[in-house]
mmCIF entry with sequence, helices, sheets and N, C-alpha, C, O atoms, coordinates in Angstrom:
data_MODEL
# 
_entry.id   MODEL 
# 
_entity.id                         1 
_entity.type                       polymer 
_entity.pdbx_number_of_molecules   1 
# 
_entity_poly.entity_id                      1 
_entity_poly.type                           'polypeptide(L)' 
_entity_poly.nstd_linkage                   no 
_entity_poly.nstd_monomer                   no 
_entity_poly.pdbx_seq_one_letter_code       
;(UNK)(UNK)(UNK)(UNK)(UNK)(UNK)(UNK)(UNK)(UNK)(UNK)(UNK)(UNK)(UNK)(UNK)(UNK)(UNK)
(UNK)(UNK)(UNK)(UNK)(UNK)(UNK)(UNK)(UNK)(UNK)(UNK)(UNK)(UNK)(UNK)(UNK)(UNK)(UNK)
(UNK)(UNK)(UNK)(UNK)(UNK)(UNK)(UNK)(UNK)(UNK)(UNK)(UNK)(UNK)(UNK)(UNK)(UNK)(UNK)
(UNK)(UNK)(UNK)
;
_entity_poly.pdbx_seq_one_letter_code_can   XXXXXXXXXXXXXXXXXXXXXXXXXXXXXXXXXXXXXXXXXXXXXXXXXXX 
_entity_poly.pdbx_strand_id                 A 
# 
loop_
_entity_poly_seq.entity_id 
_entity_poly_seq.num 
_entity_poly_seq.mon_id 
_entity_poly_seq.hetero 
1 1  UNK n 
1 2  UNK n 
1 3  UNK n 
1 4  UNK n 
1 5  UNK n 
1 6  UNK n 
1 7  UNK n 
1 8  UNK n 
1 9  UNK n 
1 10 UNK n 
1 11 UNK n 
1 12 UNK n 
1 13 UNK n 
1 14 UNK n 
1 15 UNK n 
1 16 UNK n 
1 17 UNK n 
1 18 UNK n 
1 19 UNK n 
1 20 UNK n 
1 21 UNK n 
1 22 UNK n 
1 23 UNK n 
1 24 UNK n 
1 25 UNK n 
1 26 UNK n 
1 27 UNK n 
1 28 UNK n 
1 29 UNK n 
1 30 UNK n 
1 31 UNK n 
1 32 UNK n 
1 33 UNK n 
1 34 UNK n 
1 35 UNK n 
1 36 UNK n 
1 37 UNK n 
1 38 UNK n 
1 39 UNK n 
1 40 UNK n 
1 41 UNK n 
1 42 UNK n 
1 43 UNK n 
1 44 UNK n 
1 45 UNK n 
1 46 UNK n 
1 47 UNK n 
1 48 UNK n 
1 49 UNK n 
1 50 UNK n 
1 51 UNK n 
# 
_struct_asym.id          A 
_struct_asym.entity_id   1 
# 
loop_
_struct_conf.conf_type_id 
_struct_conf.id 
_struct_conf.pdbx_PDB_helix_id 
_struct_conf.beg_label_comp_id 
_struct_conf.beg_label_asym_id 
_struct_conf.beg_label_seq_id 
_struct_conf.pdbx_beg_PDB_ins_code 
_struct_conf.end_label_comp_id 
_struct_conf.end_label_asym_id 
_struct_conf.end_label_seq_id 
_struct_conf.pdbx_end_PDB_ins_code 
_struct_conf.beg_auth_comp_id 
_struct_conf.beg_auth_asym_id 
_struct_conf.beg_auth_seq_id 
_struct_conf.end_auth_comp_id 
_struct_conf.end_auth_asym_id 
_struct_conf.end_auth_seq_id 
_struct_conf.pdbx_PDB_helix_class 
_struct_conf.details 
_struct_conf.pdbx_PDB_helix_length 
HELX_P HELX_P1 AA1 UNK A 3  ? UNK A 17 ? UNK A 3  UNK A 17 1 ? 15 
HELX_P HELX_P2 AA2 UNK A 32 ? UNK A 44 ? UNK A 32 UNK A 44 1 ? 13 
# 
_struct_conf_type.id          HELX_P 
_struct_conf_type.criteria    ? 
_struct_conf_type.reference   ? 
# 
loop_
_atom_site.group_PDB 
_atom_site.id 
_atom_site.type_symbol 
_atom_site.label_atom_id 
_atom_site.label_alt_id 
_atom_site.label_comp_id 
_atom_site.label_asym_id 
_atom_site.label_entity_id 
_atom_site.label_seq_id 
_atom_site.pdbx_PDB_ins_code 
_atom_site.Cartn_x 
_atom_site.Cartn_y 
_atom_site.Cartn_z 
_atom_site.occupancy 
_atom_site.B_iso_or_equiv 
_atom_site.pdbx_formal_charge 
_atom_site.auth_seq_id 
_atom_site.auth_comp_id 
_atom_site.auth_asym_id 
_atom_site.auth_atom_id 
_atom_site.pdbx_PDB_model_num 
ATOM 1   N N  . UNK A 1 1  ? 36.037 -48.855 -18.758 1.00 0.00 ? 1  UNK A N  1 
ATOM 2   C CA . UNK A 1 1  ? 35.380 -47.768 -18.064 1.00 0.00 ? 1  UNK A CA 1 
ATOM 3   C C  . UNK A 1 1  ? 35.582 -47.968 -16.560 1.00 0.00 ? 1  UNK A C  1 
ATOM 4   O O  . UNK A 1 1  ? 35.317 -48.997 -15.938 1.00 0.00 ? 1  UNK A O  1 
ATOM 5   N N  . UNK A 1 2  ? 36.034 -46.957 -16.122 1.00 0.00 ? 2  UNK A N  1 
ATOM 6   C CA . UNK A 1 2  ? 36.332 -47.251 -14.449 1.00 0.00 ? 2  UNK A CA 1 
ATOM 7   C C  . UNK A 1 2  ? 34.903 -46.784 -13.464 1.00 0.00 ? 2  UNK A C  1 
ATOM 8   O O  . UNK A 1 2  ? 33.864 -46.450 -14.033 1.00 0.00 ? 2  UNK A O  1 
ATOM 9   N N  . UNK A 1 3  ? 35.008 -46.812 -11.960 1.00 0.00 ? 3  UNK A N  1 
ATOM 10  C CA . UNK A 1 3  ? 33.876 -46.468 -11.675 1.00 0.00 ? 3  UNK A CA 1 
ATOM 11  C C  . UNK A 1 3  ? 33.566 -44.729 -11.469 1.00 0.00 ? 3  UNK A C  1 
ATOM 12  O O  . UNK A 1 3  ? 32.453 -44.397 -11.061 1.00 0.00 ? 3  UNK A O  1 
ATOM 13  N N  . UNK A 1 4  ? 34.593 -43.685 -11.770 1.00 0.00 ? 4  UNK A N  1 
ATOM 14  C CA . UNK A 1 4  ? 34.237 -42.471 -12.068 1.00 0.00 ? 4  UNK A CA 1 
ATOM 15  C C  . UNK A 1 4  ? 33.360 -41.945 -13.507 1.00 0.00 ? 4  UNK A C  1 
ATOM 16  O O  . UNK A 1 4  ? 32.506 -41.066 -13.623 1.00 0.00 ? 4  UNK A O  1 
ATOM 17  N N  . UNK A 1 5  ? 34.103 -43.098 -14.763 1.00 0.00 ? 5  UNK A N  1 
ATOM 18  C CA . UNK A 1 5  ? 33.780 -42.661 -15.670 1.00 0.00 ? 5  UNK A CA 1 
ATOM 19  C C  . UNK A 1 5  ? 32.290 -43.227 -15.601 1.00 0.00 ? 5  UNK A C  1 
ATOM 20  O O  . UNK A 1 5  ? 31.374 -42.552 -16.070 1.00 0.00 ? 5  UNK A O  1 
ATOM 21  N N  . UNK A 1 6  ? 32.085 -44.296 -15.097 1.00 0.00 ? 6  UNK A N  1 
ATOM 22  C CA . UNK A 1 6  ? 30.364 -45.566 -15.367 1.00 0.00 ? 6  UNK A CA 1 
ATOM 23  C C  . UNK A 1 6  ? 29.400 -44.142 -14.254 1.00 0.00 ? 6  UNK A C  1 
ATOM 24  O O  . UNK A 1 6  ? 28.337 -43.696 -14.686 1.00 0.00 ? 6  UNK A O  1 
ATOM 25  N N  . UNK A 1 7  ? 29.968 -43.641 -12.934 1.00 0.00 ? 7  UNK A N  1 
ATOM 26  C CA . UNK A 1 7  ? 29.194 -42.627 -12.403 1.00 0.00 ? 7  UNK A CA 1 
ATOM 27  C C  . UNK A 1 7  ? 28.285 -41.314 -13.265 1.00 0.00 ? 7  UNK A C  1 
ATOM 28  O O  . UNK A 1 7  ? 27.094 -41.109 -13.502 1.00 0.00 ? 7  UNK A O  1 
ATOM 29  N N  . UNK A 1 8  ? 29.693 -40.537 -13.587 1.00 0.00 ? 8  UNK A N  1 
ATOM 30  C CA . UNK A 1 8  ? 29.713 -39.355 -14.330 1.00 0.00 ? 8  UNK A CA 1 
ATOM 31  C C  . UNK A 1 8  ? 28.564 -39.455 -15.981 1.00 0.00 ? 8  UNK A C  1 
ATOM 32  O O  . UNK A 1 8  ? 27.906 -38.659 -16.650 1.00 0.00 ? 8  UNK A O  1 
ATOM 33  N N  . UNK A 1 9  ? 28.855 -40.807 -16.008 1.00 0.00 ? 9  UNK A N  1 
ATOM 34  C CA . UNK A 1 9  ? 28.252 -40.954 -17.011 1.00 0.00 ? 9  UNK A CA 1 
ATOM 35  C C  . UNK A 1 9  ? 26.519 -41.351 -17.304 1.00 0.00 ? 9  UNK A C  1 
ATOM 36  O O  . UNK A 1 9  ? 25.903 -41.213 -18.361 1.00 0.00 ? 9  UNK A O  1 
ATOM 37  N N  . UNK A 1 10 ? 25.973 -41.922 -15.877 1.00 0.00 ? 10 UNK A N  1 
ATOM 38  C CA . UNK A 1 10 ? 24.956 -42.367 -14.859 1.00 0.00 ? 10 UNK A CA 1 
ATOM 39  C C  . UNK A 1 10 ? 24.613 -40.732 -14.686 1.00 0.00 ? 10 UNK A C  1 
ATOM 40  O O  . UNK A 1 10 ? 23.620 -40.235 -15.218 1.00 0.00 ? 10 UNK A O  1 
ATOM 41  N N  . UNK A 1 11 ? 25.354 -40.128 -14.049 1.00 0.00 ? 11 UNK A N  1 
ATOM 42  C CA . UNK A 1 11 ? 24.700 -38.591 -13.704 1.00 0.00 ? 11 UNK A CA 1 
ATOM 43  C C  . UNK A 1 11 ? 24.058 -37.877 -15.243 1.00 0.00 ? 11 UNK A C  1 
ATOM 44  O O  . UNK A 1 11 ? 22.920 -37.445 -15.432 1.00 0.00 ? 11 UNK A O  1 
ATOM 45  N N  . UNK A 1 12 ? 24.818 -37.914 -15.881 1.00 0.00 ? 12 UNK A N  1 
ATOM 46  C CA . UNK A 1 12 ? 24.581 -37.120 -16.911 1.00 0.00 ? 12 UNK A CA 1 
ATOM 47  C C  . UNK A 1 12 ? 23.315 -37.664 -17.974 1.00 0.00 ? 12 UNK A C  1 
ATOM 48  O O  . UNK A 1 12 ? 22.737 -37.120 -18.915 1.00 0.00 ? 12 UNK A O  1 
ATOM 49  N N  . UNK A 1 13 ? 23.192 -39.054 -17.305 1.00 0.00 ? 13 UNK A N  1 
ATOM 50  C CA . UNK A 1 13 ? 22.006 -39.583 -18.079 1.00 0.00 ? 13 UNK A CA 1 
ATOM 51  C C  . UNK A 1 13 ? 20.574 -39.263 -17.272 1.00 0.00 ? 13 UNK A C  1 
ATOM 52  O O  . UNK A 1 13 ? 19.453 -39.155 -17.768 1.00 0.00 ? 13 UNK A O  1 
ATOM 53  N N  . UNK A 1 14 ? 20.991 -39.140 -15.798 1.00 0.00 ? 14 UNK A N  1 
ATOM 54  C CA . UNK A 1 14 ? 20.119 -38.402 -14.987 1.00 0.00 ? 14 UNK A CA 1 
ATOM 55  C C  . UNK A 1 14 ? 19.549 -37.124 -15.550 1.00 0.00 ? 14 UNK A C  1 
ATOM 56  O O  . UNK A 1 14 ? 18.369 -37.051 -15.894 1.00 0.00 ? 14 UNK A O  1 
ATOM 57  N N  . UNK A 1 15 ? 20.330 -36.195 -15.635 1.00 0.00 ? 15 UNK A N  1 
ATOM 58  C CA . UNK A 1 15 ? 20.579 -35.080 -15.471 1.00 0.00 ? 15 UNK A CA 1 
ATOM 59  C C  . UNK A 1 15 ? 19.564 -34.264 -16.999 1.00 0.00 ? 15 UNK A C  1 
ATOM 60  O O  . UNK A 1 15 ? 19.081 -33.134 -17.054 1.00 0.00 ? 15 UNK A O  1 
ATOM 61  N N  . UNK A 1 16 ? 19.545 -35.343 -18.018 1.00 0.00 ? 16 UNK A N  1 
ATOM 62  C CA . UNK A 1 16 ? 18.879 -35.801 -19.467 1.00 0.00 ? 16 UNK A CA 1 
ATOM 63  C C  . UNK A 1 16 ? 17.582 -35.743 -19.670 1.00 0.00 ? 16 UNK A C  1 
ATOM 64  O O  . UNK A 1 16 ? 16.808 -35.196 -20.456 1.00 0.00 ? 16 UNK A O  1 
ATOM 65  N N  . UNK A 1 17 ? 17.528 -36.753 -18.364 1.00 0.00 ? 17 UNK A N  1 
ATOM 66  C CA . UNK A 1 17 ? 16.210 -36.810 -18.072 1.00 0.00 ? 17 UNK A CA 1 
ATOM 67  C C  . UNK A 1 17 ? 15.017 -35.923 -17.456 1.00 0.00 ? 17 UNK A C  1 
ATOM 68  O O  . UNK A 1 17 ? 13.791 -36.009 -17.516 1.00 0.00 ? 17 UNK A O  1 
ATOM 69  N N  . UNK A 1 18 ? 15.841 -35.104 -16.888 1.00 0.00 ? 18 UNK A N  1 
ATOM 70  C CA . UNK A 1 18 ? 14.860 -34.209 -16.040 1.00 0.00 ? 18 UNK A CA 1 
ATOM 71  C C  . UNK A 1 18 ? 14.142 -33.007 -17.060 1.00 0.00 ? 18 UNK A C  1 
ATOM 72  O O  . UNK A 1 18 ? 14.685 -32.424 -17.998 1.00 0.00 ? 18 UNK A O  1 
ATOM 73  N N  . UNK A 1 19 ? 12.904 -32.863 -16.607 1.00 0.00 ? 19 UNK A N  1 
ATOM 74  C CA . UNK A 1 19 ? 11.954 -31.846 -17.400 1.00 0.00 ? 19 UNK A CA 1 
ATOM 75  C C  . UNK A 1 19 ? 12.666 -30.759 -16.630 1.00 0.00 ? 19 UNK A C  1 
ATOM 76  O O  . UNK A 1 19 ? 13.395 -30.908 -15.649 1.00 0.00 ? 19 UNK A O  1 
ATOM 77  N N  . UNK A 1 20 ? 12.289 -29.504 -17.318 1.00 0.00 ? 20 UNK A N  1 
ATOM 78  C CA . UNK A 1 20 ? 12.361 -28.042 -16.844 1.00 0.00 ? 20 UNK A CA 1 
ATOM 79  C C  . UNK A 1 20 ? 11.361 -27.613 -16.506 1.00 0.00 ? 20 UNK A C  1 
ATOM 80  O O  . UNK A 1 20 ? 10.451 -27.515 -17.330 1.00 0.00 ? 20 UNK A O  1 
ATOM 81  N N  . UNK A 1 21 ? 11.220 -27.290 -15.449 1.00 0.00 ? 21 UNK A N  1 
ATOM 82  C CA . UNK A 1 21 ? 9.923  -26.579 -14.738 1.00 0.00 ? 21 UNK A CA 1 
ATOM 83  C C  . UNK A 1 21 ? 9.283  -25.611 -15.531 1.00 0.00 ? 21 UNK A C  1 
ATOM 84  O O  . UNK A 1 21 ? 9.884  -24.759 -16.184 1.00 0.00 ? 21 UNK A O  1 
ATOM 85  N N  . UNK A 1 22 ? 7.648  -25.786 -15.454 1.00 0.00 ? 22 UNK A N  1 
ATOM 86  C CA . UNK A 1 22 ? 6.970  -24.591 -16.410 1.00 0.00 ? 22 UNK A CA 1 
ATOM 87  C C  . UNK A 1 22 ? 7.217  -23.386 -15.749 1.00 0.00 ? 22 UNK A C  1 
ATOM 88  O O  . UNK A 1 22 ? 7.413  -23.507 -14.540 1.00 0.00 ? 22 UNK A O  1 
ATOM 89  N N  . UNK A 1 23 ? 7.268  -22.089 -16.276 1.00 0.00 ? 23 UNK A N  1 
ATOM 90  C CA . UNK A 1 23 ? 6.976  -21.334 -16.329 1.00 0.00 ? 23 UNK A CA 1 
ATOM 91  C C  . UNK A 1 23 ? 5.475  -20.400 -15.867 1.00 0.00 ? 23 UNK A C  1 
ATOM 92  O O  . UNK A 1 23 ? 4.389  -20.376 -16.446 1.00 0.00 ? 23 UNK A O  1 
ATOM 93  N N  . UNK A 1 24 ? 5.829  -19.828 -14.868 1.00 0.00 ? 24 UNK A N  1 
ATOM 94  C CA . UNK A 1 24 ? 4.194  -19.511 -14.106 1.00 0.00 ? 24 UNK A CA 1 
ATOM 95  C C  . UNK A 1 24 ? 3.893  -17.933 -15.163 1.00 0.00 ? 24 UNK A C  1 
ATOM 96  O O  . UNK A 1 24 ? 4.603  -16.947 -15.363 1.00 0.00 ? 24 UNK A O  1 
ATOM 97  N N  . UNK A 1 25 ? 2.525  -18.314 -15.645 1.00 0.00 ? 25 UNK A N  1 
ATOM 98  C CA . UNK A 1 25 ? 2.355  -16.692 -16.879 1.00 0.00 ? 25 UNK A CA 1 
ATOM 99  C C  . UNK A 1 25 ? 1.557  -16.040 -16.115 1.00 0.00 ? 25 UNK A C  1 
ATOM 100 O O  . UNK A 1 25 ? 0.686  -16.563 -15.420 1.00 0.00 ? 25 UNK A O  1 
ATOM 101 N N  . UNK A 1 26 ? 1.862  -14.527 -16.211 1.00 0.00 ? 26 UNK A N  1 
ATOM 102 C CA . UNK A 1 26 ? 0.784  -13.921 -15.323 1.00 0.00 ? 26 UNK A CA 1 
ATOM 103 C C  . UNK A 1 26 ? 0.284  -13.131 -16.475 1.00 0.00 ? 26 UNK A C  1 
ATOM 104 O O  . UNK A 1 26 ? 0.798  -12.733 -17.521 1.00 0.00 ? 26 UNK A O  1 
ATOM 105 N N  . UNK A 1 27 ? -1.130 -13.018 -15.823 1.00 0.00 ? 27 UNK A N  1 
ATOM 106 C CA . UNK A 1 27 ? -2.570 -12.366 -16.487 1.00 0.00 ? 27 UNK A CA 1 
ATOM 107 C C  . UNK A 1 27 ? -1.826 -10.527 -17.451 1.00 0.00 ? 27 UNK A C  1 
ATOM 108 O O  . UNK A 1 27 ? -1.250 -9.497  -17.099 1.00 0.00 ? 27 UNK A O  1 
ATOM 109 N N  . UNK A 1 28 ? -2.286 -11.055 -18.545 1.00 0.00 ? 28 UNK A N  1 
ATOM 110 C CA . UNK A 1 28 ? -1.624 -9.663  -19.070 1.00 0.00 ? 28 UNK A CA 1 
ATOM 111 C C  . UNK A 1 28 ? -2.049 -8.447  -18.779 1.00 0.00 ? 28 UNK A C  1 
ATOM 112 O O  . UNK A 1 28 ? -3.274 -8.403  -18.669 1.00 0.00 ? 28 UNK A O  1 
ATOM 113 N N  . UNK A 1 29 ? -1.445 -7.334  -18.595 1.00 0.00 ? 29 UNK A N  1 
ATOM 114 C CA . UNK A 1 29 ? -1.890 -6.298  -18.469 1.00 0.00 ? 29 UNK A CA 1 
ATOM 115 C C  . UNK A 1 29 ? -2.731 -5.642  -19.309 1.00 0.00 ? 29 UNK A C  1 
ATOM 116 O O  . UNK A 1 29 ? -2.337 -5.501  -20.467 1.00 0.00 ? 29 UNK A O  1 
ATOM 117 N N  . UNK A 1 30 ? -4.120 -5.072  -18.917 1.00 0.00 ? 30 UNK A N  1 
ATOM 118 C CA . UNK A 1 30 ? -4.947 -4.661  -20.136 1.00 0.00 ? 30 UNK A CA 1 
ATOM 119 C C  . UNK A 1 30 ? -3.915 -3.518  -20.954 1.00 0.00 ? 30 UNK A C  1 
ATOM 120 O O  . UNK A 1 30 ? -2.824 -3.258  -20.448 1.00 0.00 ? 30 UNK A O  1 
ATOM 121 N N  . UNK A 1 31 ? -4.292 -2.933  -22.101 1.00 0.00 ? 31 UNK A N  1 
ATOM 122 C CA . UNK A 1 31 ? -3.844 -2.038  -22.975 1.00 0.00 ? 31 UNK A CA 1 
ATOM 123 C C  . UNK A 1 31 ? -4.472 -0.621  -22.393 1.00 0.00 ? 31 UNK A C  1 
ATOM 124 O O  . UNK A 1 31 ? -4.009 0.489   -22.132 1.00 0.00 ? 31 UNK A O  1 
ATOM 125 N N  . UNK A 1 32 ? -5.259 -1.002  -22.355 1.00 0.00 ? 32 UNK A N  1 
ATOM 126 C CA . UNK A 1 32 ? -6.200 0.536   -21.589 1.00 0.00 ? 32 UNK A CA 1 
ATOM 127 C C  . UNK A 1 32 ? -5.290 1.166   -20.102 1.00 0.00 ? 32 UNK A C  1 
ATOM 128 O O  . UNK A 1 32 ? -5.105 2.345   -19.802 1.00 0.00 ? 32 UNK A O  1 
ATOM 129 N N  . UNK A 1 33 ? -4.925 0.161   -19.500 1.00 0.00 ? 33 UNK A N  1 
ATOM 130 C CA . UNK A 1 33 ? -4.292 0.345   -18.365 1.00 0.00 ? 33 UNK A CA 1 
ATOM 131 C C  . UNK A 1 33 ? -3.084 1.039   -18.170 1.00 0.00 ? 33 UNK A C  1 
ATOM 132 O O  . UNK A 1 33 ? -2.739 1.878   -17.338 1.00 0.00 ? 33 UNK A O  1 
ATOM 133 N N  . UNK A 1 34 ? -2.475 0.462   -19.197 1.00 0.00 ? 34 UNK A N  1 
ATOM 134 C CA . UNK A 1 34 ? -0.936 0.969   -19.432 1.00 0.00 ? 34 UNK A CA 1 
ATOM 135 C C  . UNK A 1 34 ? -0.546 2.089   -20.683 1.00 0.00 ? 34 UNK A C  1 
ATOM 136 O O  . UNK A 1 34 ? 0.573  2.477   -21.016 1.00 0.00 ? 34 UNK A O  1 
ATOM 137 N N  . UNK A 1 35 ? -2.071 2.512   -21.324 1.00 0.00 ? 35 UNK A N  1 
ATOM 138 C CA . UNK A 1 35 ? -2.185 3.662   -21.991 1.00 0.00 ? 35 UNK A CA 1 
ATOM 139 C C  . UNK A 1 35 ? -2.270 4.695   -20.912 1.00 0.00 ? 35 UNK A C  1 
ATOM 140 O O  . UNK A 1 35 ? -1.622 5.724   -21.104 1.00 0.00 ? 35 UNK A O  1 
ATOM 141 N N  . UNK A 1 36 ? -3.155 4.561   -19.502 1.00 0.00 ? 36 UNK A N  1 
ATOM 142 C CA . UNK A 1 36 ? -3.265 5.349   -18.731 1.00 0.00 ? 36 UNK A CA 1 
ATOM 143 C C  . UNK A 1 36 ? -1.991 5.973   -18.190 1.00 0.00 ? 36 UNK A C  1 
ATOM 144 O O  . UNK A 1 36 ? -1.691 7.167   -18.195 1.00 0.00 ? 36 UNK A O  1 
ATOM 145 N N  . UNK A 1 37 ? -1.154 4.729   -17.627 1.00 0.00 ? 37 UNK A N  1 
ATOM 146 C CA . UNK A 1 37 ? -0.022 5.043   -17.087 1.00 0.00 ? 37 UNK A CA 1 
ATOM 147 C C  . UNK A 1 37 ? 1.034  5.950   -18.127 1.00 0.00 ? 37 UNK A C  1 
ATOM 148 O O  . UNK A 1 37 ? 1.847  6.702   -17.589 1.00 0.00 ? 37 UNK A O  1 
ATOM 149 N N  . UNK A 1 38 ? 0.999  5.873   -19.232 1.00 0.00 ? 38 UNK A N  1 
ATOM 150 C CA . UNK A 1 38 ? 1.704  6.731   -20.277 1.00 0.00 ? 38 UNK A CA 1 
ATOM 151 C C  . UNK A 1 38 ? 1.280  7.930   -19.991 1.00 0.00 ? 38 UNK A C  1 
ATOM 152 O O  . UNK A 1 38 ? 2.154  8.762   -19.746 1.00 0.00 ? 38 UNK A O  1 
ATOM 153 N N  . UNK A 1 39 ? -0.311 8.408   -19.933 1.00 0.00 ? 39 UNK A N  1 
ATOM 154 C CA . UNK A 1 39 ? -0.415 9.768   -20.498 1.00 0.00 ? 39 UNK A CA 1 
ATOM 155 C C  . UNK A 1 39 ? -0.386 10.426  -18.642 1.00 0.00 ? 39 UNK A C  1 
ATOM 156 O O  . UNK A 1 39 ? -0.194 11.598  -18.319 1.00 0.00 ? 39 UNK A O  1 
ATOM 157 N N  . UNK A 1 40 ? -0.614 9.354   -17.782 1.00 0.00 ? 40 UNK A N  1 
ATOM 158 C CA . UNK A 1 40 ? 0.015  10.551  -16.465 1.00 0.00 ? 40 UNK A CA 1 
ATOM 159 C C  . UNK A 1 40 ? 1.012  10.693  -16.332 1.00 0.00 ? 40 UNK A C  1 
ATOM 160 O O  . UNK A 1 40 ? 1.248  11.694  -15.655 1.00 0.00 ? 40 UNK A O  1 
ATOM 161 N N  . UNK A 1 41 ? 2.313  9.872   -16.830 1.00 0.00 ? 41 UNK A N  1 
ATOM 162 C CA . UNK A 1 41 ? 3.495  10.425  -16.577 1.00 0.00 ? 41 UNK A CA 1 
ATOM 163 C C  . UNK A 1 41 ? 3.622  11.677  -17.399 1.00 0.00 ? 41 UNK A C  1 
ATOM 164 O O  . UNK A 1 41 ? 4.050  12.696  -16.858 1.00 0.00 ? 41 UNK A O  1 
ATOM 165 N N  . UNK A 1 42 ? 3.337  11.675  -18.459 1.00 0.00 ? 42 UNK A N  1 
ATOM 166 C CA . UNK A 1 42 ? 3.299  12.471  -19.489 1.00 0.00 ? 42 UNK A CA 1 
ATOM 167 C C  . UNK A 1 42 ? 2.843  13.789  -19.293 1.00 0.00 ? 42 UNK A C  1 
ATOM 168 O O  . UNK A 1 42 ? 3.212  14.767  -19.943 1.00 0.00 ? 42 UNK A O  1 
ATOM 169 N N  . UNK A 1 43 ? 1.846  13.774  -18.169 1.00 0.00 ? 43 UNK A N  1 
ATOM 170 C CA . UNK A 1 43 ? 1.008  15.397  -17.547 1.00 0.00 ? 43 UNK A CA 1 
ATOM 171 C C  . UNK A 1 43 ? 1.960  15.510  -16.615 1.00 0.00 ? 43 UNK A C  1 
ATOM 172 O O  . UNK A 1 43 ? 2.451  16.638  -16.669 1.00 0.00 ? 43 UNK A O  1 
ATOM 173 N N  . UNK A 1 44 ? 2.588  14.634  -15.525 1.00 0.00 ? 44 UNK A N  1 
ATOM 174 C CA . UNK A 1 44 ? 3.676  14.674  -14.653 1.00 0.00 ? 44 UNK A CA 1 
ATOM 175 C C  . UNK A 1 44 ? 5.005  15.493  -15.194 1.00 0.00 ? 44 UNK A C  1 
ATOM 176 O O  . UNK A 1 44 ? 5.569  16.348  -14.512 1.00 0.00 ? 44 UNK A O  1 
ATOM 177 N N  . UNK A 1 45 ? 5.364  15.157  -16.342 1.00 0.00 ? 45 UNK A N  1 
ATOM 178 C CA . UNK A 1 45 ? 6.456  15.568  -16.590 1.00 0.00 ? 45 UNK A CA 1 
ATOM 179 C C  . UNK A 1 45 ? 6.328  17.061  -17.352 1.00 0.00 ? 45 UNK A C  1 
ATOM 180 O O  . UNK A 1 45 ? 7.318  17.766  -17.547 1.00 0.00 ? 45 UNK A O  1 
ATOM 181 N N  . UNK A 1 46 ? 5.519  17.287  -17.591 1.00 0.00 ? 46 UNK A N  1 
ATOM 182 C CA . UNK A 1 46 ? 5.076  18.359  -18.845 1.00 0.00 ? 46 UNK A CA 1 
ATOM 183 C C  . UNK A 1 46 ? 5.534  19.650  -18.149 1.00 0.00 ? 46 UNK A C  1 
ATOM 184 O O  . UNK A 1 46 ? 5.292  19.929  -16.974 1.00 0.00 ? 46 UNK A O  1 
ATOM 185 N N  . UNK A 1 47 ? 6.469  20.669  -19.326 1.00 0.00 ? 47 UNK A N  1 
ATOM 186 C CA . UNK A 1 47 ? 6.995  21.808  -18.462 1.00 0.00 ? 47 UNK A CA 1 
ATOM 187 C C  . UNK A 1 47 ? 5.988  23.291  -18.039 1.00 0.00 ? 47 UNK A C  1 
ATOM 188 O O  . UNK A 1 47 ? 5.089  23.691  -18.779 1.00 0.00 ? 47 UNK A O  1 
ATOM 189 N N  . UNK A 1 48 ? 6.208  23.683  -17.265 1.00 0.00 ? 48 UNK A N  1 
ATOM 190 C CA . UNK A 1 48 ? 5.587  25.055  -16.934 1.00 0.00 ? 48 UNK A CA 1 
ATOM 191 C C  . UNK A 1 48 ? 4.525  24.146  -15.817 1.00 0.00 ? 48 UNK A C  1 
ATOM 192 O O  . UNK A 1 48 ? 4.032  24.872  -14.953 1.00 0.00 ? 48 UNK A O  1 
ATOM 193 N N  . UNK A 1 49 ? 4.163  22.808  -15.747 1.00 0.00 ? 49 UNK A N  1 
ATOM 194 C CA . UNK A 1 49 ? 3.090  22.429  -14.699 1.00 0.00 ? 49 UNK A CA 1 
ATOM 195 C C  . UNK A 1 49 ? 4.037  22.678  -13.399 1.00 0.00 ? 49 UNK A C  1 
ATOM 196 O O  . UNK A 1 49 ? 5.205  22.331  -13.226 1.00 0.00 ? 49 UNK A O  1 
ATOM 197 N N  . UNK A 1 50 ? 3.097  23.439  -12.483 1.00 0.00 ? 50 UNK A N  1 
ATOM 198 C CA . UNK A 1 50 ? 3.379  23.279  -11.380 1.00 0.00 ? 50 UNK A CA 1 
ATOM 199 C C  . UNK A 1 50 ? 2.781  22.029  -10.643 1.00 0.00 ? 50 UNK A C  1 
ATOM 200 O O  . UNK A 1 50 ? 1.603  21.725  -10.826 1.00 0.00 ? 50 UNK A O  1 
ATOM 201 N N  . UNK A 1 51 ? 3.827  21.098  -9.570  1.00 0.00 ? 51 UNK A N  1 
ATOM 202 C CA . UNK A 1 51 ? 3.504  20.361  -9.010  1.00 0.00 ? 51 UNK A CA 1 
ATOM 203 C C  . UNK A 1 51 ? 2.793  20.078  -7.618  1.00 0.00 ? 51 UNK A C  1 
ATOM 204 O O  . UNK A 1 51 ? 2.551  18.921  -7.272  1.00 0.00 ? 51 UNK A O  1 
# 
């Protein structure tokens, strides 16, 4: 083993080791909330409404 291969091979045992960062969760959106947002687009888009 030369000293590229003893390196490369040192990195990759590094590299093994490392955790993956968590993941930040954000607060879910209520259901009520995003029912709302449905039915105003829904009056928004609706034909013959004037805007």
């Amino acid at each position: 083993m030369d000293r590229f291969d003893h390196a490369f091979t040192a990195l990759g045992q590094r590299i093994n080791g490392l955790t993956l960062p968590e993941r930040a969760t954000s607060a879910p959106v209520p259901l009520a909330s995003l029912i709302d947002k449905v039915n105003a687009a829904k009056r928004f888009y609706q034909p013959g409404v004037r805007r």
